[in-house]
TORVEX-24783 format. One record per atom (N, C-alpha, C, O): residue number from 1; residue in one letter; x, y, z. Coordinates in Angstrom, 2 decimals, always signed. Each point is the difference from the previous one (the first is absolute). Layout:
BEGIN
NODE   pos   code         u         v         w
NODE   NUM      a         X         Y         Z
...
***
This chain:
BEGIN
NODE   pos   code         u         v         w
NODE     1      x    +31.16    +12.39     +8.16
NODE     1      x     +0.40     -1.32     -0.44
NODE     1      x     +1.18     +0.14     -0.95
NODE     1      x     -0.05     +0.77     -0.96
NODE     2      x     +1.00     -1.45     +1.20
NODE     2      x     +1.45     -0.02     -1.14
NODE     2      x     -0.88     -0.46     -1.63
NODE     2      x     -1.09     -0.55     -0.16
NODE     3      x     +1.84     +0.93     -0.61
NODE     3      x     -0.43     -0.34     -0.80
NODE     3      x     +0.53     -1.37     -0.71
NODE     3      x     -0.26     -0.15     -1.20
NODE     4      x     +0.96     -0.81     +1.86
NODE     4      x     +0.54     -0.92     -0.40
NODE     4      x     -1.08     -1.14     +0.58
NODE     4      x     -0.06     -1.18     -0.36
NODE     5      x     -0.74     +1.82     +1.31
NODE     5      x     -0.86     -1.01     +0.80
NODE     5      x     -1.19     +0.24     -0.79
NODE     5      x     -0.83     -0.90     +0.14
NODE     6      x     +0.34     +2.19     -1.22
NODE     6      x     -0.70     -0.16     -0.50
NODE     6      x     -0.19     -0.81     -1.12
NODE     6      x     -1.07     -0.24     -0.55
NODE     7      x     +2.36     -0.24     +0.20
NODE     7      x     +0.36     -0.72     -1.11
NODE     7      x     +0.16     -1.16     -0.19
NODE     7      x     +0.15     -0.63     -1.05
NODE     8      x     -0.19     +0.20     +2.52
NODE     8      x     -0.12     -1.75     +0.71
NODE     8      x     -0.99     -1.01     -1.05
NODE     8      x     -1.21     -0.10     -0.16
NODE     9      x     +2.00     -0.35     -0.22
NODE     9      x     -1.65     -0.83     -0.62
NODE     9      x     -1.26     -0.99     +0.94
NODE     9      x     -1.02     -0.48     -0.49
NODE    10      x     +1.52     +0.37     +2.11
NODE    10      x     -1.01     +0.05     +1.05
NODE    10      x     -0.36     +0.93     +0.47
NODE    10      x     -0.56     -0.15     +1.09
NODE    11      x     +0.66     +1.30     -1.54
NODE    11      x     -0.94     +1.16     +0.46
NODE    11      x     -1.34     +0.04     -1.12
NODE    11      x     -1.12     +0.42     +0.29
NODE    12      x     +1.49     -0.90     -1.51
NODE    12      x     -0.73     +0.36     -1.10
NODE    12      x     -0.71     -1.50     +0.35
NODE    12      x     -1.21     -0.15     +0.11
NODE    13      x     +1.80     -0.47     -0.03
NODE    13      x     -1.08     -1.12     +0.44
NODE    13      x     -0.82     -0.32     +1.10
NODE    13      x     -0.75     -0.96     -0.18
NODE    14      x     +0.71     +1.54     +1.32
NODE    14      x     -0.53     +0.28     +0.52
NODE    14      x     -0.92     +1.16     -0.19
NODE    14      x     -1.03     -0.27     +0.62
NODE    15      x     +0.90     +1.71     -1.32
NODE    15      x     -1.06     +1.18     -0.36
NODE    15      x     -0.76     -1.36     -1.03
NODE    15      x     -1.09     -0.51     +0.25
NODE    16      x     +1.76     +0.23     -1.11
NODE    16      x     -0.88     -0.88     -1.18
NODE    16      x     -1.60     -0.61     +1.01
NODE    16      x     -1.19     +0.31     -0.04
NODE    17      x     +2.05     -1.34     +0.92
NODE    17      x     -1.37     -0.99     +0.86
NODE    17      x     -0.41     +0.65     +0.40
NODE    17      x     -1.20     +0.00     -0.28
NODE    18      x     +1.65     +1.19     +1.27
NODE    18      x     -0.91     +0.93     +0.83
NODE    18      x     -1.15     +0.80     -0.93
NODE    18      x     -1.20     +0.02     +0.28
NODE    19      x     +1.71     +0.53     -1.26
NODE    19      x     -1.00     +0.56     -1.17
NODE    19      x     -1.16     -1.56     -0.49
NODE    19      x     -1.23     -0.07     +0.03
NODE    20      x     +1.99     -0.73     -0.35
NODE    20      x     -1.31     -1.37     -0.80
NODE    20      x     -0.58     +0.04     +1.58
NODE    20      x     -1.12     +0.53     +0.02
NODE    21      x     +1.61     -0.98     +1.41
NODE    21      x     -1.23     -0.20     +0.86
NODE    21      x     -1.04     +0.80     +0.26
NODE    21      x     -1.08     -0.39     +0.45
NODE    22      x     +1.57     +2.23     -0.89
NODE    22      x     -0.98     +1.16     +0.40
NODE    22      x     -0.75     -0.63     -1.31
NODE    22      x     -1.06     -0.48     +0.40
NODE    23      x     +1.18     +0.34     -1.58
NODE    23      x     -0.84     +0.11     -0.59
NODE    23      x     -1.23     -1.11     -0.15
NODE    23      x     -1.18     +0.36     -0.07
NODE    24      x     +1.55     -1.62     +0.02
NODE    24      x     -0.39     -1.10     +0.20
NODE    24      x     -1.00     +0.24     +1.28
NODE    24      x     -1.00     -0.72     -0.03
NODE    25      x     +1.08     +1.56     +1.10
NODE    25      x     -0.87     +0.53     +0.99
NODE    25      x     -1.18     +1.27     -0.57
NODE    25      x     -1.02     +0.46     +0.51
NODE    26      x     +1.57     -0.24     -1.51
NODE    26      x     -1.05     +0.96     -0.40
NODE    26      x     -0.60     -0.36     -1.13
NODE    26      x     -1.01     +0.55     -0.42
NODE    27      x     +1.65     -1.58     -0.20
NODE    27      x     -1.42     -0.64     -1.12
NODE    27      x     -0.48     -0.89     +1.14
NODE    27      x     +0.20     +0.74     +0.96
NODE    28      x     -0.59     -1.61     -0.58
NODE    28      x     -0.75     -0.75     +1.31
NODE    28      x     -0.56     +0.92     +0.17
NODE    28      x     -1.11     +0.05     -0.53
NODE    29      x     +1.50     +1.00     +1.22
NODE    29      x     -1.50     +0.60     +0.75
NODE    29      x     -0.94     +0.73     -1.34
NODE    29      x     -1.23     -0.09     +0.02
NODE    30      x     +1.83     +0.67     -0.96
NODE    30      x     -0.55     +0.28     -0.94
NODE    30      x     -1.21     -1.25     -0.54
NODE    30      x     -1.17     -0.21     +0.29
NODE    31      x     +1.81     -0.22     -0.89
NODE    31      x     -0.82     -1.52     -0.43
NODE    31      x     -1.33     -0.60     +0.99
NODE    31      x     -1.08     -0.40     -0.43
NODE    32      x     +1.56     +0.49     +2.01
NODE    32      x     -1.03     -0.66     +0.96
NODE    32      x     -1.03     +1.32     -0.14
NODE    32      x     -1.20     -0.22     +0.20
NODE    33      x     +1.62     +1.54     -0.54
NODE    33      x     -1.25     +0.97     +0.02
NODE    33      x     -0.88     +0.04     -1.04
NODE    33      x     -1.20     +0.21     +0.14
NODE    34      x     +2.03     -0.49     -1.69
NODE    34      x     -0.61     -0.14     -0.75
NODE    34      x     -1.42     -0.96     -0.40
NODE    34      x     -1.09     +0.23     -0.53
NODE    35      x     +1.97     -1.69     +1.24
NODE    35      x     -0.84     -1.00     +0.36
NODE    35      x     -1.68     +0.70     +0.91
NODE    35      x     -1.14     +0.01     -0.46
NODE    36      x     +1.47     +0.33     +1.37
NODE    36      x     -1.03     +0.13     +0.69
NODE    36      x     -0.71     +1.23     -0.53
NODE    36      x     -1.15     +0.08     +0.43
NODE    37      x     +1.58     +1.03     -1.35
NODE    37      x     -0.87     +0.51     -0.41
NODE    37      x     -0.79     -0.44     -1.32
NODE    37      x     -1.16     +0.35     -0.17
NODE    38      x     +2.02     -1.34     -1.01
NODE    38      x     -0.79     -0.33     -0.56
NODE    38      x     -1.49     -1.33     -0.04
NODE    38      x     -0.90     -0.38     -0.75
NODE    39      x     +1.67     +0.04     +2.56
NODE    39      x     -1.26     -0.79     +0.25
NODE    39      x     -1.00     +0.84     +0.71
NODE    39      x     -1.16     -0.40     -0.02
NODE    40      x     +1.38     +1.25     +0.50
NODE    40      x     -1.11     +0.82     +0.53
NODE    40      x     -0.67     +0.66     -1.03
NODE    40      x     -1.18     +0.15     +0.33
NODE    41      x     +1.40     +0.26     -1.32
NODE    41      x     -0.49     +0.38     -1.64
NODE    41      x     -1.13     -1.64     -0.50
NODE    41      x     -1.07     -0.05     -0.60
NODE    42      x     +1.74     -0.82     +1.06
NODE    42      x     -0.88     -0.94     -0.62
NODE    42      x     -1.10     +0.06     +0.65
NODE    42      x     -1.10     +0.35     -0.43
NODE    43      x     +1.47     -0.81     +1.83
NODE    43      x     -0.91     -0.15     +0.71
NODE    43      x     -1.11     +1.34     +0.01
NODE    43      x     -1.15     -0.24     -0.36
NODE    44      x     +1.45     +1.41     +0.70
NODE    44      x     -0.76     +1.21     -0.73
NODE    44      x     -1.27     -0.70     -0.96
NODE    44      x     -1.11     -0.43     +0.31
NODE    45      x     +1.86     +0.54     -1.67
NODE    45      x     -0.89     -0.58     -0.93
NODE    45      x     -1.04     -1.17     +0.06
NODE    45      x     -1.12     +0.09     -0.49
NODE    46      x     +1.71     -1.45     +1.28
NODE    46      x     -0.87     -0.70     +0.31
NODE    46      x     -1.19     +0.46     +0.77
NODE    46      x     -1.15     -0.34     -0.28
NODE    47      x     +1.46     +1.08     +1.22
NODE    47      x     -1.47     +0.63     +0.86
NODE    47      x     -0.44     +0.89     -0.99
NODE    47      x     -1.22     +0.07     +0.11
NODE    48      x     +1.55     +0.50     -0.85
NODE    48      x     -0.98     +1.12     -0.97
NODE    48      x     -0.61     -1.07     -0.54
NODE    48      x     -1.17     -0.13     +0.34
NODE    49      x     +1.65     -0.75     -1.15
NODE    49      x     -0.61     -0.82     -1.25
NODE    49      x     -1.11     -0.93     +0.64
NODE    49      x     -0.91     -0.53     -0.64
NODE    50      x     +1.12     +0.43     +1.92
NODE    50      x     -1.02     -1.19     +1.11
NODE    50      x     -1.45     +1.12     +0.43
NODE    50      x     -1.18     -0.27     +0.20
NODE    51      x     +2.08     +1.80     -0.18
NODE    51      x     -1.55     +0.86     +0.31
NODE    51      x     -0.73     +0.22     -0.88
NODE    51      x     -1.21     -0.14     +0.15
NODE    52      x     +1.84     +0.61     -1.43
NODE    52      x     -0.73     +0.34     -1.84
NODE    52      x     -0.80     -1.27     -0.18
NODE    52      x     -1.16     +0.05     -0.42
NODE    53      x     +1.89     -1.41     +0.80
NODE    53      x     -1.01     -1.50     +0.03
NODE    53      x     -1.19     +0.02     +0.14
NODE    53      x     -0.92     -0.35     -0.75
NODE    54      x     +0.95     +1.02     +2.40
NODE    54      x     -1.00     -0.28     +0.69
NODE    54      x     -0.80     +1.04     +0.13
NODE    54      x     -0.67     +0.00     +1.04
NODE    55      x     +0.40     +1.59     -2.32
NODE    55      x     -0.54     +1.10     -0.39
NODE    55      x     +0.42     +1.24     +0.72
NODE    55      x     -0.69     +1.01     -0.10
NODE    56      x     +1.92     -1.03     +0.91
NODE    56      x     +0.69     +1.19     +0.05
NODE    56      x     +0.31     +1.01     -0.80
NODE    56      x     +1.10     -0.12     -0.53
NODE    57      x     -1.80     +1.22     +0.23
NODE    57      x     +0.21     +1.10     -0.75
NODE    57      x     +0.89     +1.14     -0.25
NODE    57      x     +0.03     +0.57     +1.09
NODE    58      x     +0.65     +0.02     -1.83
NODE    58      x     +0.98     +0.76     +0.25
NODE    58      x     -0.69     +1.30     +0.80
NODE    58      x     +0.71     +0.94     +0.38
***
């Protein structure tokens, strides 16, 4: 690549969006996993706390 094209200020603006869309793709999926593991943690707990209820023993 010339280096005058690296210096384009539409080259740099374009890496800029391309970098915010990769990332913006990787908090989303981050976040939707988090989500579902800290509801599966709840939910976890709700069935323990419903068996200890009902004299489930360790």
């Amino acid at each position: 690549m010339p280096e005058d094209f690296k210096q384009n200020a539409a080259f740099k603006d374009a890496v800029k969006e391309g970098i915010a869309e990769w990332l913006n793709q990787q908090f989303a999926a981050f976040g939707r996993w988090t989500f579902y593991g800290l509801l599966s943690l709840a939910m976890g707990g709700l069935v323990y706390f419903a068996l200890v209820g009902l004299g489930w023993k360790k």
